[in-house]
C-alpha angles and dihedrals in degrees: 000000000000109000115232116248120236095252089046108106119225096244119011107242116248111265092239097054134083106263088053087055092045098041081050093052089046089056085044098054098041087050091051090068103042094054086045084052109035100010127244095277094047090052122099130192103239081050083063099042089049085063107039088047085230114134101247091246090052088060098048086073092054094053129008104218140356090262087050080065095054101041084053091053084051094045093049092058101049096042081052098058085036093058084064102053094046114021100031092060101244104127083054085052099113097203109075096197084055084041086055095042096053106043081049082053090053105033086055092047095051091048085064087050104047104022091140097048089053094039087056097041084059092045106036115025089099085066086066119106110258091253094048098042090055091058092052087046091055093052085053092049094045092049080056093056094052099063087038088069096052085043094057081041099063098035090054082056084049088235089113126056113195134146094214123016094203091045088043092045092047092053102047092052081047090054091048093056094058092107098060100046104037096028086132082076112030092068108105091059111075114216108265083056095049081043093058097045093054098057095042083047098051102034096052083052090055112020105111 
């Protein structure tokens, strides 16, 4: 009989409790930081079960492949920005300009909390299969819509002033993830400050 290794559980969780979907955030985050460090490519699966201290056919039940990994930090971060939208009650906020605030005050919140996971979602989608990378792009686009429907909001209430809502709306999300992506060179703002720019920066470009 196979003995079991030190990092092998007992009884592997079921995939739909608590300790699947944290042993699976823990793989996530470890391989976050493998792929920021080495690349996707460069990135091997007993690297990342070196780091995650999970026998490599162990993990094997957690994710299914390397590019599984990646599609789930992907995931994390749109089901993030969507919860937002649908379970924290903004899309059911009446004022547009408080909608917009809002969404700038998140947005910038969540970039200091997964600033990897933005930073690799710029830099490695295109290393997602075709069928898997459509499904990311249409949780992006679905995010944009989103803030296009507060924009025509607003300009119908003639509070906004914009010449195309989808243009306007992909912008805005761009700027919010400055941080992210240019945080070399965000550091010496601390976050209430960035958080203030911002605003100042994206509602002059749409206030009627």
């Amino acid at each position: 009989m196979r003995k079991k290794t030190l990092s092998e559980p007992k009884s592997k969780p079921r995939k739909t409790n608590v300790l699947f979907q944290k042993r699976q955030m823990q793989i996530i985050k470890k391989a976050t930081k493998l792929f920021m460090k080495k690349g996707y490519v460069q990135t091997s699966m007993r690297e990342i079960s070196r780091a995650t201290g999970i026998d490599i056919r162990n993990l094997y039940y957690f994710i299914k492949s390397k590019e599984d990994i990646l599609f789930l930090v992907f995931e994390m971060i749109h089901k993030r920005e969507e919860e937002l939208f649908e379970q924290e009650g903004l899309m059911t906020v009446d004022d547009p300009l408080e909608q917009l605030k809002t969404l700038i005050h998140e947005f910038i919140y969540y970039s200091y909390d997964y600033a990897d996971e933005i930073l690799l979602l710029y830099r490695e989608s295109k290393a997602l299969s075709k069928r898997l990378l459509k499904i990311i792009l249409a949780r992006e686009s679905k995010v944009v819509s989103y803030l296009e429907e507060i924009l025509k909001k607003g300009k119908a209430r003639k509070v906004f002033h914009f010449e195309d809502a989808s243009f306007t709306a992909n912008m805005i999300i761009y700027q919010l993830s400055l941080r992210a992506l240019r945080r070399w060179n965000m550091k010496k703002y601390s976050k209430e400050k960035l958080i203030d720019l911002l605003e100042k920066q994206i509602l002059k470009s749409v206030l009627a």
